[in-house]
N, C-alpha and C positions, 0 to 999 in steps of 0.2 A: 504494500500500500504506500502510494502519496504523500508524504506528510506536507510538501509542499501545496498541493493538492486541497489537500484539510484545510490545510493555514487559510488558503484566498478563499476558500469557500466561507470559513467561519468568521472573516474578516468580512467578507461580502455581505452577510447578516446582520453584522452589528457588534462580533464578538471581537476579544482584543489579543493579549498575550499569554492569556491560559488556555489557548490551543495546543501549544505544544503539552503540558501535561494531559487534558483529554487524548489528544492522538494515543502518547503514550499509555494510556490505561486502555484506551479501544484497543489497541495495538498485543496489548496484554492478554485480553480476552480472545482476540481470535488464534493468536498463537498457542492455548492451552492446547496442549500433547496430542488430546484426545480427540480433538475435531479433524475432518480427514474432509469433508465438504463444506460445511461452515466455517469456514475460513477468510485467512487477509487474501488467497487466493479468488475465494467465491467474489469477494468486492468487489476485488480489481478487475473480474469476469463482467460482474455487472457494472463496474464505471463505466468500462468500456462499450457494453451496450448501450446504454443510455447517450455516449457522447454520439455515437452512430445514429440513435432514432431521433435525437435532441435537432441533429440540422434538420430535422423535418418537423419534428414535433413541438421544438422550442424551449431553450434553456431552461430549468426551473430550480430556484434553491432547496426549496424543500423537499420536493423530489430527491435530488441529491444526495441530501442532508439525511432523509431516511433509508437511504441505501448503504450511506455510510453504517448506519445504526440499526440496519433491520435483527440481524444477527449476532447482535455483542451480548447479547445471555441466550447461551443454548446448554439444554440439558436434554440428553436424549432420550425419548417418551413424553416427553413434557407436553404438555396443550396449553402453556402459557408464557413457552417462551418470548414468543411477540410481545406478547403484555407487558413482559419485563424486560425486554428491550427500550420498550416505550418509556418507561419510569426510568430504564437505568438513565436515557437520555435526558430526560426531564433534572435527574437530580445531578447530570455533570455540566446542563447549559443554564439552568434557574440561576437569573442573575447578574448571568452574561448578556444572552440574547432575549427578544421580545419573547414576551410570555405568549404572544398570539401564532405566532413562529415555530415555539417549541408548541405549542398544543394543537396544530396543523399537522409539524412532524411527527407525532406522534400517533396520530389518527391515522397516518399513511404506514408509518411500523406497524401499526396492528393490521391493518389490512396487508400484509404478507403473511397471515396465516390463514389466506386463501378459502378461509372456511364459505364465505358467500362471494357470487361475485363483487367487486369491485364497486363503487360508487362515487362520479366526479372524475373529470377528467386525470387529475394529480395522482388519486388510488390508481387507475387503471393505468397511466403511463410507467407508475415504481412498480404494480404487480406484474406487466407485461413485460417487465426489465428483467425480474425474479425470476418471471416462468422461460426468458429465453434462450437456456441451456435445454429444454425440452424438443427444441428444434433444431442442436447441432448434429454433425454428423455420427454415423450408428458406434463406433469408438469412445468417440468422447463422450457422447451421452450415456454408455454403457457403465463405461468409467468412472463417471458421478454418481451412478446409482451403484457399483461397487463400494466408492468411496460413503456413500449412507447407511448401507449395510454394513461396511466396517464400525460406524459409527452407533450404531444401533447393537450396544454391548448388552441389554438388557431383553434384547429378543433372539428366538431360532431364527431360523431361517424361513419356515413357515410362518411363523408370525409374521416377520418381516415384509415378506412378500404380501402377506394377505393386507397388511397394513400398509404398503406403498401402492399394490395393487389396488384399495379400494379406494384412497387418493386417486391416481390418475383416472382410474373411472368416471368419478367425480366431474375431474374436468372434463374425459371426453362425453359427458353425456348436459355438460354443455353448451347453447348454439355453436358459442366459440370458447376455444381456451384462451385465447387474446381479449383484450377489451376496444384495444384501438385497432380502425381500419387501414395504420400501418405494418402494425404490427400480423394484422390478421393477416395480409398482403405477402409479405415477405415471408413468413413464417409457422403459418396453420397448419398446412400440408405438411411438412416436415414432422413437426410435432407430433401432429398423431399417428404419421407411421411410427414414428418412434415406440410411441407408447404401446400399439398396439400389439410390436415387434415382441416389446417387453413384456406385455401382459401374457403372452404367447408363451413365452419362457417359463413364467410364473407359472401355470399352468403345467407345465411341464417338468418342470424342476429345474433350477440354475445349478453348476456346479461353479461355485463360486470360487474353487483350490485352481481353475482354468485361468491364464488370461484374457 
């Protein structure tokens, strides 16, 4: 991750010279041992989608701001980790930045826990940034869902499965897994081969000891 990156954004908002400690303590969080997908890797995954859809879609700080933050408290099984994402940010920008700022960002954190669709342009642009590893090629996207199953120390492998398999159902049953008709454009198709590819496997068995 950017720390230069961080600095102009949290500067852009209003915030001063306790950037560089936040960076360092987000910095802290996604480097824990244990995360293998939620990582400074996954960020820098979705910075970079974002700066690609943004020439079309149009700069936004908040947007940004909660991508930086979507994933800095994850415990694996957890159904609130979003939520505590939301709070962790709240209580390392209260003070700094506008309080209307941070409770925008944070309404967008919680909407990457996908649980409904999206609502408002801002939700659908940062969740459609989240979901666009869903539409890499059949490798990397394999790869990711390796890397969540490593992650996922508290489940079999049936569990697992049944538990990522009834997410992506979810979305494909969907109109769209995108919310925007850029994103839908570029990247629908792909997506649910993918998913389907995998749902396919699930069914099947993965042997995950395989590359």
């Amino acid at each position: 991750m950017e720390q230069d990156r961080f600095r102009r954004l949290w500067s852009r908002v209003g915030g001063g010279g306790e950037s560089a400690r936040v960076f360092e303590a987000l910095s802290r969080h996604y480097s824990d041992a244990f995360r293998r997908y939620h990582d400074g890797g996954h960020i820098t995954v979705c910075l970079a989608a974002y700066d690609e859809a943004a020439l079309v879609l149009g700069a936004d700080d908040a947007v940004e701001m909660a991508l930086w933050f979507h994933d800095a408290i994850f415990v694996a099984g957890a159904r609130d980790n979003e939520a505590r994402s939301a709070e962790w940010f709240d209580s390392k920008a209260s003070g700094y930045l506008p309080a209307t700022f941070i409770s925008d960002v944070g309404e967008l954190i919680i909407a990457t826990d996908h649980r409904a669709p999206p609502q408002g342009f801002q939700a659908q642009f940062a969740v459609d940034v989240d979901l666009w590893g869903l539409s890499q090629p059949w490798d990397a996207f394999f790869a990711d869902t390796r890397d969540l199953r490593c992650e996922a120390t508290h489940s079999n492998d049936e569990v697992f499965a049944r538990g990522q398999g009834g997410f992506l159902r979810t979305l494909l049953n969907r109109p769209h897994i995108y919310s925007t008709a850029h994103f839908q454009g570029l990247f629908e198709k792909d997506a649910r081969q993918n998913i389907g590819r995998l749902l396919t496997l699930f069914e099947s068995g993965v042997d995950w000891s395989q590359p």
